[in-house]
TORKE-148113 format. One line per 5 residues: for each residue x, y, z of N, C-alpha, C, O, CB. Coordinates in steps of 0.001 Angstrom, whole numbers, plus 500000, padded with zeros to 6 digits. Atoms other than C-alpha are relative to their C-alpha. Glycine has a CB too. Layout:
! residues N
X Y Z X Y Z X Y Z X Y Z X Y Z | ...
//
This chain:
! residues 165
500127 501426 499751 435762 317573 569625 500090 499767 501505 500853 500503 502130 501097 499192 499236 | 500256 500199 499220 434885 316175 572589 499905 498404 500401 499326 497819 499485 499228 500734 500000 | 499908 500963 499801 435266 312686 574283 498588 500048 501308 498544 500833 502256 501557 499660 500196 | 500681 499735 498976 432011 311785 576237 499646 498708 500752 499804 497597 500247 498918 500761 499607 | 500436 501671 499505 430685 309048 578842 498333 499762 499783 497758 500608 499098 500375 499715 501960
501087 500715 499925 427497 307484 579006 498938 500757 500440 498024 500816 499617 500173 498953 500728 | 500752 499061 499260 425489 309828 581301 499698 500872 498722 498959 500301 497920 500812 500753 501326 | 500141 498684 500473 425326 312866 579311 499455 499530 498447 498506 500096 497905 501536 500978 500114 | 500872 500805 501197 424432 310810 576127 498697 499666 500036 497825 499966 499220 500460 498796 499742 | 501680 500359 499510 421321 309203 578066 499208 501202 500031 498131 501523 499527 499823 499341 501604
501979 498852 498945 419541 312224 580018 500582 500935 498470 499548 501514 498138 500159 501553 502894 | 501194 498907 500949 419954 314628 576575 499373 499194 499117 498270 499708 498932 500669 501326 498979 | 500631 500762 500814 418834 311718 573994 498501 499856 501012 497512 499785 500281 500969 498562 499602 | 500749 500450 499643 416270 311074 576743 498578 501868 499588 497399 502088 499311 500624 499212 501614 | 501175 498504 500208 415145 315297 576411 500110 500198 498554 500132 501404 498307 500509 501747 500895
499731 499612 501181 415606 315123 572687 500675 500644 499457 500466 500991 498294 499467 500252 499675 | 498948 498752 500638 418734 317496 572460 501128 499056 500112 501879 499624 500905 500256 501706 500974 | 499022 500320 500468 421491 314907 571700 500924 500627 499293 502139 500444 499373 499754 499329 499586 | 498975 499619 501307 422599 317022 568645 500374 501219 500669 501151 501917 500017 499304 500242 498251 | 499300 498474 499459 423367 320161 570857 501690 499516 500446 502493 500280 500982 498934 500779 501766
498242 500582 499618 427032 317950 571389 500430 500113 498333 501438 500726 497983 500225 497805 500856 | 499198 499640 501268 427391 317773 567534 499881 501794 499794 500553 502431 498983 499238 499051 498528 | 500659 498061 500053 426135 321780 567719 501546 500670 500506 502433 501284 499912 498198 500593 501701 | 498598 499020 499675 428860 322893 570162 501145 499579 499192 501685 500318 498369 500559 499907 501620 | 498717 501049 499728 431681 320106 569899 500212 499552 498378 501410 499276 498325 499551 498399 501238
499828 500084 501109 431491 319370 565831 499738 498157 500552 498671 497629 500865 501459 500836 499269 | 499555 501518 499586 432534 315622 566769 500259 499817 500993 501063 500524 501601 500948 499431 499517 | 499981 500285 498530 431997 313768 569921 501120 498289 499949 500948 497644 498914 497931 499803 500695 | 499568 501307 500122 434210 310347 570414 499699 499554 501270 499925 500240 502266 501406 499796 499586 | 500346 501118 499033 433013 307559 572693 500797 498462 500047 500680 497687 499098 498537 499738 499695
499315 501265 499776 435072 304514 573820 498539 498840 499514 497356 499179 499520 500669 499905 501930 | 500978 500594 500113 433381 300866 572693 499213 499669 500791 498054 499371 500505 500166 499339 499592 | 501063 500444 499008 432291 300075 576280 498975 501083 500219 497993 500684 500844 500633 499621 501381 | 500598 499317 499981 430643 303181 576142 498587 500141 498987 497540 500547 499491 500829 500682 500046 | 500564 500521 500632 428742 302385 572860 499366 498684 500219 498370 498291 499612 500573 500109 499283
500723 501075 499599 428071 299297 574448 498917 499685 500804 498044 498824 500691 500606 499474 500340 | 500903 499576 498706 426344 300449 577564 498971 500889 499709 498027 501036 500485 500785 500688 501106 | 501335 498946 499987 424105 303172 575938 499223 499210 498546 498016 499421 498437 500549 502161 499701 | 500529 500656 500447 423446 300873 572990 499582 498787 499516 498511 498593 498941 500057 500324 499793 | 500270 501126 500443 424036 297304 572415 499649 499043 501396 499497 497833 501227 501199 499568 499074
500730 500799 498806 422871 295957 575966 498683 501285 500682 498147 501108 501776 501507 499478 501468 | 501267 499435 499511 420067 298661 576506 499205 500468 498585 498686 501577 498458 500309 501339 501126 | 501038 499636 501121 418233 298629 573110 498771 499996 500527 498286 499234 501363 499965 499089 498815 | 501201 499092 499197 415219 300692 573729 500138 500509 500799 499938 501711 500624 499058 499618 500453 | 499445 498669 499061 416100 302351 576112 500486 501406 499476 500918 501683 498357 501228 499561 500738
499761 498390 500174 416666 306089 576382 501825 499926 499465 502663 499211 500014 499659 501066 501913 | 498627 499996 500365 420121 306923 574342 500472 499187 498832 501463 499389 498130 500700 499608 501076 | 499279 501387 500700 420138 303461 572371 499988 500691 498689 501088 500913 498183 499075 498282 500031 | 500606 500240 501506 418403 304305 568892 500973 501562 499637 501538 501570 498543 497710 500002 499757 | 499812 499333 500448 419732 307797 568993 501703 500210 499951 502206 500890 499057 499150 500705 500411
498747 500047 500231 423334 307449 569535 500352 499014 498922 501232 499389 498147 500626 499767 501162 | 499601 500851 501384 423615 304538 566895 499523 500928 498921 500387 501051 498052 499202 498379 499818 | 500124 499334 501222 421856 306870 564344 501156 501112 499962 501497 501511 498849 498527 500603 499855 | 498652 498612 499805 424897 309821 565477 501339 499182 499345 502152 499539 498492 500478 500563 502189 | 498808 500668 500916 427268 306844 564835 499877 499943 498689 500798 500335 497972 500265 498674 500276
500289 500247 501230 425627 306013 561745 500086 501316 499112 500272 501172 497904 498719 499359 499991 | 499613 498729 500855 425978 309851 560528 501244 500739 500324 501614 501892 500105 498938 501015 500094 | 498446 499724 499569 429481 309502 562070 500851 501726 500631 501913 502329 500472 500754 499582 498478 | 499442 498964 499364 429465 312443 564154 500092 499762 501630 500286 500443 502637 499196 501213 499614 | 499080 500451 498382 430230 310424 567067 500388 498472 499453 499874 497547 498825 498730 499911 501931
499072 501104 500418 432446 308048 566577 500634 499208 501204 500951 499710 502282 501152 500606 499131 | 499657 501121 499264 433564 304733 568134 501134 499821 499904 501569 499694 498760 499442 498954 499765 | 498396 500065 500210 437461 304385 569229 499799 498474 501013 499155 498365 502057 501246 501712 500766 | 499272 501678 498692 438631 300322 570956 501053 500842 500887 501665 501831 500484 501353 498167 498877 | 498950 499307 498612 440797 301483 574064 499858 498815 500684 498895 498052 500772 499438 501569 501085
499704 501159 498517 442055 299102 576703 500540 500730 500747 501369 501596 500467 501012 498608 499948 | 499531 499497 499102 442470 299936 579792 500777 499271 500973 500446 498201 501485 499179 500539 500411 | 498608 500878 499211 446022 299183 581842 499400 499965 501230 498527 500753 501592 501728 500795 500119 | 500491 500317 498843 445653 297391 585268 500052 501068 500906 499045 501275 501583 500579 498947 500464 | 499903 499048 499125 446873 300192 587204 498834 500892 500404 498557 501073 501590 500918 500677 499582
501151 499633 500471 443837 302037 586079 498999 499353 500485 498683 499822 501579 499962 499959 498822 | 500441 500824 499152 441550 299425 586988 500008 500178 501364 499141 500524 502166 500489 499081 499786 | 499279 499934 497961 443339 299386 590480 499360 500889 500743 498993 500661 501896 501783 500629 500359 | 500516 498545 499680 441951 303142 590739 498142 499677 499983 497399 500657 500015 500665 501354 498519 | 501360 499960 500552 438322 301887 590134 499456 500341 499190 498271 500495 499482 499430 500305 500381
499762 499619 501278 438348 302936 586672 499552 499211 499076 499850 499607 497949 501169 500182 499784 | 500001 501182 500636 437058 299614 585159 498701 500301 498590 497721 501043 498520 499619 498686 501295 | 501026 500227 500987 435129 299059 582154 499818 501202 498960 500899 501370 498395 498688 499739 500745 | 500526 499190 500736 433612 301823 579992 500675 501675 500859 500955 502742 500313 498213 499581 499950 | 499495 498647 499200 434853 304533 582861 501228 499661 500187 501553 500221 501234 499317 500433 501421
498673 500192 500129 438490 303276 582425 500284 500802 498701 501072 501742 498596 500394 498475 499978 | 499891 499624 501604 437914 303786 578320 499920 501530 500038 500630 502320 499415 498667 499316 498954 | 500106 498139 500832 436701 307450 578399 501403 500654 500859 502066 501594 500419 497933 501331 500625 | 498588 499510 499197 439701 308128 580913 501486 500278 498700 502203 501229 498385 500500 498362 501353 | 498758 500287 500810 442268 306542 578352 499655 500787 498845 500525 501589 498506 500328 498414 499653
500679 499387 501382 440533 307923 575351 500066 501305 500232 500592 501957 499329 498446 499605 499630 | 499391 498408 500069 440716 311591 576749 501168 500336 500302 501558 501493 500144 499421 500875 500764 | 498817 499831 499567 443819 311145 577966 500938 500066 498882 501773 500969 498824 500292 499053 500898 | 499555 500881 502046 445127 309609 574096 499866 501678 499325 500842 502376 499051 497978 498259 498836 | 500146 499288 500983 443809 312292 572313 499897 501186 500755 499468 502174 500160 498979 499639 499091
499871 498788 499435 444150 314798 574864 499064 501240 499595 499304 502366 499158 501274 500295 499787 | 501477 499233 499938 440317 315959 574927 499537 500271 501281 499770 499548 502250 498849 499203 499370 | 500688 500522 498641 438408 316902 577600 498843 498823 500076 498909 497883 499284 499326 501226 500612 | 500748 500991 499808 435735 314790 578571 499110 500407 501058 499460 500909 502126 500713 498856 500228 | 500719 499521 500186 432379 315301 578889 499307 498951 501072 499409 497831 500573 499782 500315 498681
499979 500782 499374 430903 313382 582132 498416 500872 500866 497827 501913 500573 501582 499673 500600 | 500443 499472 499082 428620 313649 585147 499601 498771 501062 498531 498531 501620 498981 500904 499507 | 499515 500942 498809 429784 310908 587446 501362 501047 500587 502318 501624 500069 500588 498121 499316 | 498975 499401 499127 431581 312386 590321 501032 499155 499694 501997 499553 499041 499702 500089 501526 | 499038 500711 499516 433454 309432 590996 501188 499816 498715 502396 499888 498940 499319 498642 500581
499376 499997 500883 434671 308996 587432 500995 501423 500072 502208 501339 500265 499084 499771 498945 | 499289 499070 499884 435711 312559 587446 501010 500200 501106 501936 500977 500872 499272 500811 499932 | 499261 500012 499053 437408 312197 590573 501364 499147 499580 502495 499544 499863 499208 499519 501123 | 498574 500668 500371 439926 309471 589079 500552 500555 498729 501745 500566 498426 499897 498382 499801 | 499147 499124 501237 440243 311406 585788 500637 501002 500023 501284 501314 499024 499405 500427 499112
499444 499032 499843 441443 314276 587256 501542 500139 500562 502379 501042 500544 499178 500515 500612 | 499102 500410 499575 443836 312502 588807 501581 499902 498807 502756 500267 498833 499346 498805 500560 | 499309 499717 501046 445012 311832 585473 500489 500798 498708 500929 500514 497593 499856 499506 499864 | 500080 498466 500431 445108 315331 584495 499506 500022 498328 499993 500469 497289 501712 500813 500220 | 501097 499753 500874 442019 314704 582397 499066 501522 499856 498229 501535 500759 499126 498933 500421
500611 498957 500039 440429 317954 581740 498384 499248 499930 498148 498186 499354 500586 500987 498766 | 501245 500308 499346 436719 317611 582947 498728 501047 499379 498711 502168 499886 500268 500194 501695 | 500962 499236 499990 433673 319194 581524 498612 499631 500490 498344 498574 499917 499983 500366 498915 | 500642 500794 499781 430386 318467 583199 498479 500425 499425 498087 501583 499286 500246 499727 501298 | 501419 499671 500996 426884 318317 581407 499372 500969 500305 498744 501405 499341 498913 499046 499950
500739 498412 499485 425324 321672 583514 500901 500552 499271 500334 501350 498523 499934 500648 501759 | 499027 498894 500540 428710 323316 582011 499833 500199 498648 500291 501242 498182 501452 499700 500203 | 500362 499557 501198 427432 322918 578482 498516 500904 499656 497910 501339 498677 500053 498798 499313 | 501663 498770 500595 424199 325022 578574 500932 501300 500311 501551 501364 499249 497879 500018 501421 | 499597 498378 499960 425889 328733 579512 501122 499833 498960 501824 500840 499051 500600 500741 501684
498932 500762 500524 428472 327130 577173 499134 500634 498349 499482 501522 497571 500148 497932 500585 | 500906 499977 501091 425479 326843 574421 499222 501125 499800 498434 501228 498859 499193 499016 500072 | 500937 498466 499957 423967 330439 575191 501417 500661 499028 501528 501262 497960 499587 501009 502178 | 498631 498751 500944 427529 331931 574153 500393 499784 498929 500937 500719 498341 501464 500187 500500 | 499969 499990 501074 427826 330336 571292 499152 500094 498872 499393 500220 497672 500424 499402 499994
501123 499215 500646 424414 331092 570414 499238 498820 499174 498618 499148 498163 500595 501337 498958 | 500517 500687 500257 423172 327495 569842 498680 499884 501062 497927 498938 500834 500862 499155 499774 | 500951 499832 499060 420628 328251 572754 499696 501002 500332 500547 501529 501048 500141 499536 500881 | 500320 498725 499278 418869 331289 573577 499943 499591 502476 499258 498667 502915 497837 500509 498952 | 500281 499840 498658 418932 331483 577850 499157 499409 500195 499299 498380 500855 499816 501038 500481
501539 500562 499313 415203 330738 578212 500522 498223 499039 500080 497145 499435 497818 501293 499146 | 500270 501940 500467 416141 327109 575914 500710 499438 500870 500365 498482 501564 500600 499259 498373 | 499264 500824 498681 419093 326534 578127 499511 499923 501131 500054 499030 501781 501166 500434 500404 | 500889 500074 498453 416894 326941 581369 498822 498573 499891 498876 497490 500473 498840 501847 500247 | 500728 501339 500564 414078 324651 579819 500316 499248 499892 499773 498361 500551 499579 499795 499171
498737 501011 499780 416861 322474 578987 500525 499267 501323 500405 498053 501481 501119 500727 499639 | 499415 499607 499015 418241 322522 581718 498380 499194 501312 498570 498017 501618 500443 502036 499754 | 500633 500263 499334 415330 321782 583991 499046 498138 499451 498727 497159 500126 499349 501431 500134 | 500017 501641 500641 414236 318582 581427 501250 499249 500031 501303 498197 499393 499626 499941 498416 | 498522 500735 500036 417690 317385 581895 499470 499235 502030 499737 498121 502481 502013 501733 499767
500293 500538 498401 416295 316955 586049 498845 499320 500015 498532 498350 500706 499828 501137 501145 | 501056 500715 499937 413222 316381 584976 499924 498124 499436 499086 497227 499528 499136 500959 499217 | 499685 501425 500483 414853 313217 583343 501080 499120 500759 501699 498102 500450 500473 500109 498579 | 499156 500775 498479 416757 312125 586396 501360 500386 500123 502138 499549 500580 500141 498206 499993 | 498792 499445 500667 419714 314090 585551 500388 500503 502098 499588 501164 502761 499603 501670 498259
500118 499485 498355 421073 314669 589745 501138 501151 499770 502277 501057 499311 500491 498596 501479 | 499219 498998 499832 422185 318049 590220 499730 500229 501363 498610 499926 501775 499816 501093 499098 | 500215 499388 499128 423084 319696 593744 499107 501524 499803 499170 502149 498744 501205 500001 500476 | 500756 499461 499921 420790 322131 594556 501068 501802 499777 500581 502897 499496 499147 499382 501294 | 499389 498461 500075 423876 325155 594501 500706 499547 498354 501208 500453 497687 501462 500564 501642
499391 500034 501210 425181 323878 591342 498759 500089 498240 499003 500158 497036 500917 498434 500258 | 501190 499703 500509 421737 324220 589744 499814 501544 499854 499463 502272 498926 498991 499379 500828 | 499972 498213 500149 421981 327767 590826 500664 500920 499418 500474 501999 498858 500185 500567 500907 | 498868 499004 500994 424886 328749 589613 500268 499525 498445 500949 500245 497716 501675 499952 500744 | 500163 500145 500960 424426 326875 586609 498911 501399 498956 499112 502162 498011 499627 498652 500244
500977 498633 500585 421286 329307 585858 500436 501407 500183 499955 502268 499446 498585 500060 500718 | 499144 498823 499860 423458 332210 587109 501079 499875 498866 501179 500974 498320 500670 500082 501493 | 498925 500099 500958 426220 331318 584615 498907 500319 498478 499500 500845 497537 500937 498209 500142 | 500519 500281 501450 423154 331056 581451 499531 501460 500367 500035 502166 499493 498787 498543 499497 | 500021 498643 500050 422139 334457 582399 500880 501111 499910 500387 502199 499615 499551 500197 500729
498315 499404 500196 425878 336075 582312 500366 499754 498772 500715 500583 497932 501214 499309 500923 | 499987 500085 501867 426153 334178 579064 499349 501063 499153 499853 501923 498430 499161 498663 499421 | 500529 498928 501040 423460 335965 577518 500231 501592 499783 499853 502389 498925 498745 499954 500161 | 499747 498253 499889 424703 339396 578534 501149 500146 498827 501214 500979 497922 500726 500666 501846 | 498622 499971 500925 428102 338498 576752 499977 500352 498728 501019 500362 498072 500627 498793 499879
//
């Protein structure tokens, strides 16, 4: 199980591999502002139709969380307050690819996984051969997904080490 934000929902629903989170992770949980932002104020849009059908076959599931002012205070507000409190609650990691978010969750000794870290992730458990995670992997940029140019590298260095394993 896995707690995830918004990002990583969009760009794989947008490459058609959403279900590689129910694949690894069994069950994903998403705060409501998070459900709110990928589907009830961007219907049509990339993420909307396919995360409500994941809810609707309840392998991602919707938790209410409020988030305390202090939190807030940190720049933490809204939907990136919720997945904070929500991994923090159930003491998941959390599944992201906003720096800045990750930067205040870590703070709150949120364990951090970030969406490149699930493809060499998905080779070892053998829900991806190498060459899908690379393909993957490159439709994830090709869908506006911003990776640095060394974390790209060593991402594809990590899916080739996988497959040796």
């Amino acid at each position: 199980m896995i707690v995830c934000d918004s990002g990583p929902l969009i760009y794989l629903s947008k490459t058609g591999r959403l279900e590689l989170l129910k694949q690894l992770y069994g069950e994903v949980l998403i705060p409501k502002g998070v459900f709110d932002e990928v589907v009830t104020q961007a219907v049509g849009k990339p993420g909307a139709s396919e995360v409500q059908k994941a809810v609707g076959t309840r392998w991602v599931k919707v938790e209410v969380v409020s988030v305390p002012r202090s939190l807030r205070a940190e720049g933490a507000e809204g939907a990136d307050g919720e997945v904070i409190v929500l991994a923090a609650k159930k003491g998941l990691p959390l599944l992201t690819n906003d720096r800045a978010l990750a930067g205040i969750a870590r703070t709150h000794r949120v364990a951090l996984k970030w969406l490149t870290q699930t493809l060499p992730e998905a080779v070892r458990a053998s829900v991806l051969s190498p060459l899908e995670a690379r393909i993957l992997l490159r439709d994830l940029v090709r869908a506006g997904l911003r990776v640095r140019s060394e974390i790209l590298a060593e991402t594809i260095n990590l899916i080739e080490k996988s497959e040796k394993q």
